[in-house]
Structures are given as structure tokens and as C-alpha cells.
N, C-alpha and C positions, 0 to 999 in steps of 0.2 A: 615609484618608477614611472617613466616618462612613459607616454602610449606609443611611441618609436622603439623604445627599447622594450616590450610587452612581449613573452618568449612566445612562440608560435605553439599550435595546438596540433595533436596527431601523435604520432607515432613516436616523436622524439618528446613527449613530455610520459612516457611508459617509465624511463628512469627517476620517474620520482614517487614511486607505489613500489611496493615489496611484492608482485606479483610477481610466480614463478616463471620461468623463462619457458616458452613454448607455449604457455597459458593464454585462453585466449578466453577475457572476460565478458559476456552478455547480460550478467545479472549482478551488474552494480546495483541496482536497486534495492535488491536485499539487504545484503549485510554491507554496503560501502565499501570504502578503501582507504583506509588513513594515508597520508603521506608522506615520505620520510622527513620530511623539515617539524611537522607535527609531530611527532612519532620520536624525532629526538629533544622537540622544546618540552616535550611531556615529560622524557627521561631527564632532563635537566630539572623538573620540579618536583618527579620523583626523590630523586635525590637529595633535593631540600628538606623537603618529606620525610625522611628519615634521616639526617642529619640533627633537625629540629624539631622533633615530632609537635610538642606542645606549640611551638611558634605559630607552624603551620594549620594546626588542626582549630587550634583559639583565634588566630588573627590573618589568616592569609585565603583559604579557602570559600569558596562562594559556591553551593550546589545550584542545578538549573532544576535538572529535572534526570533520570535514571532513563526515560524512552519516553515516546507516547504513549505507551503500552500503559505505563505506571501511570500516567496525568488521565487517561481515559475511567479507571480503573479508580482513581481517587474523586474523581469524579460523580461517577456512577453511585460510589459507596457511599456518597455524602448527603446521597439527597433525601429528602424526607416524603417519601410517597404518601404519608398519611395526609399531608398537606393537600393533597391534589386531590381530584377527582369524587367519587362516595363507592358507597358499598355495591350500588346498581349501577354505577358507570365507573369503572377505576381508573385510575390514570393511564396514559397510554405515554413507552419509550419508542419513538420512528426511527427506522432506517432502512436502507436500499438493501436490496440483495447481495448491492457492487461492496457491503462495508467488509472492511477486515476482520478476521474470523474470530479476535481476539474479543470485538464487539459482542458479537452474539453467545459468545463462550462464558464472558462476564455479564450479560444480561442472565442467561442460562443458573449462573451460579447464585446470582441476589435468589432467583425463585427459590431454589431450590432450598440453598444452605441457610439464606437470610429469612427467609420467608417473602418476601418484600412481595405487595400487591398492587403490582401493575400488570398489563397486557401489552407483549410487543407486539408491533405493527411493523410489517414490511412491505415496501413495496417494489414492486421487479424491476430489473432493467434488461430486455432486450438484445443481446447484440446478435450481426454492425448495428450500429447508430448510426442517425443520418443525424439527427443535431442535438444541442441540449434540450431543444423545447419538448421532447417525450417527458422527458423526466420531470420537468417543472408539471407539464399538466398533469403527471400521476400523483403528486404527490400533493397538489392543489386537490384533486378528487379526494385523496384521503384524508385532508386537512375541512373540507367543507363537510366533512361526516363525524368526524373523531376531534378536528383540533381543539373544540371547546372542552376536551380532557385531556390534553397535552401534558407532559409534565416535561420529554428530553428528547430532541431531538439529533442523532450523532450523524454526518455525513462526512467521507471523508473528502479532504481538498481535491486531492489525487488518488483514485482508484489502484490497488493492490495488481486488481484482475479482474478483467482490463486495467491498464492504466490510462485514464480518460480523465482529463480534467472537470471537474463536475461543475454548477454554478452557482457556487456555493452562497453568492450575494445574494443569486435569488430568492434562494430555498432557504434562506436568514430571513429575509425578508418577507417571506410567506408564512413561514412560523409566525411569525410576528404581527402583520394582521390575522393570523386566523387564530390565533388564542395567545394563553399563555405559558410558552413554549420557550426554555431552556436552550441553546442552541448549540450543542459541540461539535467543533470541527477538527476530524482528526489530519493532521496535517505531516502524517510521517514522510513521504515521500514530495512535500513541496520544495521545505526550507534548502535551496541554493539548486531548485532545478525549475522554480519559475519565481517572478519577482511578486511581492503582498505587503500590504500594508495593512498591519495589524489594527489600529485607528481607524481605518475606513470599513474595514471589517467588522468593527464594532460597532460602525454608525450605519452599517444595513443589518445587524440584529443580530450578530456573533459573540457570543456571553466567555465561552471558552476555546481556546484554541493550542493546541501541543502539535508540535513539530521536532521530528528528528535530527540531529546536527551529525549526527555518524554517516547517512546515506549519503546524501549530493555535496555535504556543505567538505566532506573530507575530512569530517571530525573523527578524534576517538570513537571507539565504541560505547556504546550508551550514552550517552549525550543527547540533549533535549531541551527545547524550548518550552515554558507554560505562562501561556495568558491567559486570565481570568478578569473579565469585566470589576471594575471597582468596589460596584455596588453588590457583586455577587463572593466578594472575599471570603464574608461568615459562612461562608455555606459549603466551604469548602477544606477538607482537611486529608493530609497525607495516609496513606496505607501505612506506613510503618509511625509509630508515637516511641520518639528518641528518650533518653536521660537527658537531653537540652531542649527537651518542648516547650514551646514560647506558644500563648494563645494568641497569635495574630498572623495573617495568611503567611507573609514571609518568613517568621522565625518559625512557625511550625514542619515549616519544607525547609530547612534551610539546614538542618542535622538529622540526618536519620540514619545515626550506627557511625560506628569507626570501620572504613573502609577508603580503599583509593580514590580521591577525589579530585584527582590530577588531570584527570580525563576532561573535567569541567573548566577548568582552570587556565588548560590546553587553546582552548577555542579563539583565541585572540590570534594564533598561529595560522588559524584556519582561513583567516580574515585576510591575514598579511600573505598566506601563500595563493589565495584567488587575486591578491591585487597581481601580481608578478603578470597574467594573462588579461586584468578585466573581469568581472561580474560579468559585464554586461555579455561581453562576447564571450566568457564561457558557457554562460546563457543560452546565446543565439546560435554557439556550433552546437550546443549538444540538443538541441531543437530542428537544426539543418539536418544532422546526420542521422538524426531519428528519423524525419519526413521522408529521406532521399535512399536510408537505408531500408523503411518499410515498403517504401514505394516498386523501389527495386525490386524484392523479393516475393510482392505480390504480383508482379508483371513476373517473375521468371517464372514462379510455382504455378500461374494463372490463378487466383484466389482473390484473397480484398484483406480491407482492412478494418479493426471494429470498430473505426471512429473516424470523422474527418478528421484530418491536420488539425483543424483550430481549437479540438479537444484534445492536443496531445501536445506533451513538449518532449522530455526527452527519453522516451520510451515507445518504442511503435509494437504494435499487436499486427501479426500478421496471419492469418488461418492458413492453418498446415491441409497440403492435399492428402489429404488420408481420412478414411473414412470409422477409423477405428482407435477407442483410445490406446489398445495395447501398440500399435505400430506407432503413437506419439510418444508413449513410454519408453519405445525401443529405438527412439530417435533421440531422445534427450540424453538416454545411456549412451551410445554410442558413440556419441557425440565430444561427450567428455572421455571415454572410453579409450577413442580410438584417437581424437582429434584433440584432446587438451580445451575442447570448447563448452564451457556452460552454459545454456539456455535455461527459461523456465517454459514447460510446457501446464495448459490446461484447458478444461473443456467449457463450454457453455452451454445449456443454460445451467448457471451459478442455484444450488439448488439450496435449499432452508438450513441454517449450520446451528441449530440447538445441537444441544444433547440430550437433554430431558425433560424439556418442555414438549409436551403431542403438539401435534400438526393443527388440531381441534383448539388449542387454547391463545394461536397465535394468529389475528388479523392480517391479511395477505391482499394487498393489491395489483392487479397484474399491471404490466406497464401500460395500456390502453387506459388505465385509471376504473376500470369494473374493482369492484370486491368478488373475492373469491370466496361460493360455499367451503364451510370449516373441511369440510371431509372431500375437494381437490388437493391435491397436486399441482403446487403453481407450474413444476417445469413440466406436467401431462402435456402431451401434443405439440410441441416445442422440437424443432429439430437441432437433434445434439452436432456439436461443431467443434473441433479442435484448433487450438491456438497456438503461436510462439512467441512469446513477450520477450524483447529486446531491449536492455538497457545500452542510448550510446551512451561514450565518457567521452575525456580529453585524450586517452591514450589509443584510442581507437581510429578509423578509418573507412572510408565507403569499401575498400577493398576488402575489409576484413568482412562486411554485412556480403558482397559478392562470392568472397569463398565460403562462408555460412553456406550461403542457396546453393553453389555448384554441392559441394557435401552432403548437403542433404538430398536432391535431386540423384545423385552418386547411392546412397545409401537407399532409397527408395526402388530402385531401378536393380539394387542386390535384394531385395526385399521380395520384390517382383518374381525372379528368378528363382530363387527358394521355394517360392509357394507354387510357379509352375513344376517345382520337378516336383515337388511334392505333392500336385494333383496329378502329373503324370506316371508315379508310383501308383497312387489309388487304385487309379483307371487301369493300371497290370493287374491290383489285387483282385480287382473286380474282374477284370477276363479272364483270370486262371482263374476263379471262384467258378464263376459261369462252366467254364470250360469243363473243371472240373467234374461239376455240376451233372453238366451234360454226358 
């Protein structure tokens, strides 16, 4: 389509998402949004699918990857820790505080159920942030202590929570003089909400990388990207081993189970409905309305934000004025409640997410780059601070991010009032007690 005829972004591009009417979305981020031109090119191959089962399932289908969840997760499971490290220094798996909780959950599970002997390392991240350079030099301090026992490094491209674009070339890069050090980058919320080139990625020391196709890019659900360095193919093999396991990276991933694979197949749809608007400028508006809508609402609430602009594309974090998590809980509810609108709320500082690994057996760096004795509390002395993390889209509007702030300021200001009659009840219980009393 010509860049004349390129349909406009906003409010009139809402008719092409199956979102309910009155609904008012802030957390694209999470589970995405397929779109109905997708959504019916899928039903059209469904239907192939089961017109020709064997056609389809033997000669037509191509998987990618199930999520990033799965390519992290095959990842992890693959590696051979007896390789690394020794008995007196074991290998060490790094990541940020800021990783996806799914990291630390499957870090948790290798100890536990695998046995697998390594030691995590994490190190904090702070927020706000004033720039990337905290992060780099934290994890340079714990790379000049530990990285000569390296074994995996996971950081994601785009932080969960916060969503802060991290610097990922760097911190490829630093792995990479400071030992030898695996490097995965979990890239769920990048693929089609900021632009990467996988090759250049790989030439500042990125060995793996998985990205989501459901979140920004409009894909079906479950849908995903997986790069794997050339040289690092053997080392790497799928959670599930099919009736069609082929011993080589591709065929080994390439069947795993008879299940809908329509989803994958789909993604060309995804391709052809961002051309209709431009990559590029869906890109740039949903990075504008993120800046303009964060900006906005930290100037209404008076508060800030957790990261400059230039770490954020299209997702702004803005701190909620409240000084309690239960009234960010009762704002989230409400919200959708009352108002049809979804937020994600949460707190910082982002605290250690094992399960069953002690606080004792896991390496902690704070963000100033100190190590922390085993028996702290990295978030100890940290003041706690609550957030609102906003996804923009195409369907959305600055006006929608301004009725957001009047609502909640609305909702706070009822909140208010509550709790004054409610300490003005007290203060009666308490004079008739006295009185009584008396």
C-alpha cells in the first residue's frame, strides 16, 4: 500500500481487535491482541487443517517457537553445568532483579528437581532510573568477581516491570570480555514495539535470543521467535522430544505433539496487517503516546517516572500517589470495575523471586555494584514505591491516558473521604469510651 494511502492510527483503527465495547485497554503488553484480518487468515488455515489433516501436519506447517517462556526454558534445561566452573567455585547463572519471574522460577526448579550445580547471581536494579549506566556498572562489578565462573547470562531486551529498555549490547558485551559467559536475551515484549537486528546482536555477544509474536507484533497467541547462535545449535534442544525427533537444532523443534499449529503459520498476516499503517510509524506513535501519555500523568498526579524516555518505547511507568500497596490494589480493581479500564499495578523495590532456593545460597549485588552479605535483604532500607505501568497501542489516544489520571485522582479523592468519616467515627468511639469512662 502506497504511504498516502497508510490508514491513520487512533481511535478508528479500535475496529480491527475484538476488544469489548466500552473496554478500555492499558495492558497490551501482556497477553496482546490479535487482529481480526489475522484472526480470520488463521480460521482460513484452520480449516485447511482439518480438511487435510496429513497434507497439512506432513508438508505445510512450520513451528517457531510456543513463547519465550518455552525457548528460555529449553535453554536453561540444556546446558551442561558440569562443564563450567569446579567443586569450589561452581558456575554462576546472572540476572537482574528487573528479569521475568518465569526466569527465576526455572532457575529455582533446575536446583531443586534437577539437581543442577550452579549458584544464581543477581543483581538489583533501583527505580526511577536516571540512565542505563547504573546497570552496566553493576553488573560489570559483578562480572570482575564472579565472571571467570560464568556459565548463562539471561537479561531481558524489555523489562516486564518496569518496562525500561535495558542495554542489552552492552551487557553482551561485557559478558563477553569478562568470561565465558552464554548470553540470553529474553526478548518477549520487544518483537514489533521497538526495531533489532538479530546479526548485530550476535556480533556484540548474544548467543540466544526469543521473542514474542502475540504481544506488539499482533500475533496469535503463543507465537515466538528463537535465535540461537550457529555455533551454539548442539547445545541446545526442546522441552518436549516428539514421535518426529530429528537430531539437529531445526528438526528437533520443528514437531513437538499434534496440536494447532495454525497460529504459527498465521504470522505472515501479522506482517501484511502492520504494512496497512507502516512499521515504522506504528513504531514511533506507540513510543509518542507512551512518552506524552506518561508525561501527562506524572505532571497531573505530581509524581515521576521510572525511567527517562530514551529507556522506554511503548509502555510508560508512572508512580501512583499513594502511599500504600492496598489503595494501588484498590485502584487497579476499580478501575476495571467501575470503568471498563485495565491497568497493571506494582511495587518497588522488585524483591528475590525463588522459591526454594534460601536467600544464603544466592549471590546479590545491589545496584551501586557492592555485594551483599548472604544473610541481607537486598530490598532492607529501600523505600517501597508503587507504580502504573501503561501499555500504549494503535487503538488508543492521549485522551484516553487523560481520563485514566482524572479517574483515578476521582477515585482517590473517594478514598480520601472514606477514611475521613472513618477516623471521624473513631474519634466518637473514643469520646463516648472516655465519657463513659468518666
Amino acid at each position: 500500500m502506497p504511504d498516502h494511502q497508510k490508514e491513520a492510527l487512533g481511535h478508528s483503527c479500535r475496529h480491527h481487535f475484538y476488544l469489548a465495547d466500552g473496554f478500555t485497554n492499558f495492558n497490551h503488553g501482556s497477553y496482546g491482541s490479535v487482529t481480526r484480518p489475522v484472526a480470520q487468515y488463521q480460521r482460513t488455515l484452520f480449516e485447511r487443517q482439518e480438511a487435510y489433516p496429513d497434507l497439512f501436519f506432513r508438508k505445510e506447517y512450520r513451528e517457531l517457537l510456543k513463547g519465550a517462556s518455552s525457548g528460555i526454558n529449553a535453554i536453561l534445561r540444556s546446558v551442561d553445568f558440569d562443564a563450567y566452573g569446579s567443586a569450589e567455585e561452581p558456575p554462576i547463572v546472572l540476572m537482574l532483579s528487573t528479569a521475568y519471574a518465569m526466569v527465576p522460577f526455572t532457575v529455582d526448579f533446575l536446583k531443586k528437581h534437577v539437581g543442577e550445580r550452579f549458584v544464581p547471581l543477581v543483581v538489583m536494579v533501583d527505580f526511577p532510573l536516571s540512565s542505563e549506566q547504573a546497570i552496566v556498572d553493576a553488573v560489570r562489578a559483578a562480572l570482575d568477581k564472579y565472571g571467570h565462573r560464568g556459565v548463562m547470562a539471561v537479561f531481558s531486551h524489555i523489562a516486564s516491570v518496569p518496562p525500561v529498555i535495558l542495554p542489552v549490547e552492552r551487557l553482551a558485551a561485557l559478558c563477553r570480555e569478562k568470561g565465558n559467559i552464554n548470553v540470553v536475551i529474553d526478548g518477549a515484549h520487544a518483537l514489533g514495539q521497538i526495531p533489532f537486528d538479530l546479526s548485530d546482536l550476535a556480533d556484540k555477544g548474544v548467543d540466544f535470543y526469543v521473542a514474542n509474536a502475540h504481544k506488539w507484533l499482533y500475533g496469535p497467541k503463543g507465537t515466538a521467535i528463537f535465535f540461537v547462535r550457529r555455533s551454539k545449535h548442539d547445545t541446545v534442544r526442546p522441552t518436549v522430544i516428539s514421535s518426529d525427533y530429528k537430531d539437529d537444532f531445526q528438526g528437533s523443534f520443528e514437531y513437538t505433539g499434534t496440536r494447532d499449529y495454525t497460529a504459527f503459520c498465521a504470522l505472515d498476516a501479522c506482517l501484511d496487517f502492520r504494512k496497512r499503517f507502516g512499521d515504522a510509524e506504528i513504531m514511533a506513535y506507540l513510543k509518542k503516546l507512551a512518552d506524552e501519555g506518561g508525561q501527562l500523568l506524572a505532571k497531573n498526579w505530581q509524581t515521576e517516572l521510572a525511567a527517562p524516555p530514551e529507556m522506554s518505547a511503548a509502555m510508560a511507568t508512572v508512580r501512583l500517589p499513594v502511599s500504600e500497596w492496598a489503595v494501588a490494589e484498590r485502584l487497579q480493581r476499580d478501575l476495571f470495575e467501575r470503568y471498563q479500564t485495565y491497568v497493571v499495578c506494582f511495587a518497588t523495590p522488585l524483591p528475590l523471586r525463588f522459591v526454594t532456593i534460601p536467600r544464603e545460597d544466592v549471590i546479590v549485588f545491589a545496584s551501586d555494584g557492592r555485594e551483599l552479605p548472604p544473610d541481607v535483604d537486598p530490598t532492607e532500607g529501600s523505600k517501597r514505591m508503587f507504580w502504573m505501568r501503561l501499555s500504549a497501542q494503535i487503538y488508543l489516544e492521549l485522551s484516553d491516558f487523560q481520563l485514566l489520571g482524572d479517574r483515578v485522582l476521582e477515585l482517590l479523592r473517594e478514598y480520601a473521604k472514606e477514611m475521613d468519616a472513618a477516623t471521624e467515627a473513631d474519634a466518637r468511639r473514643v469520646s463516648d469510651t472516655v465519657r463513659i469512662g468518666a
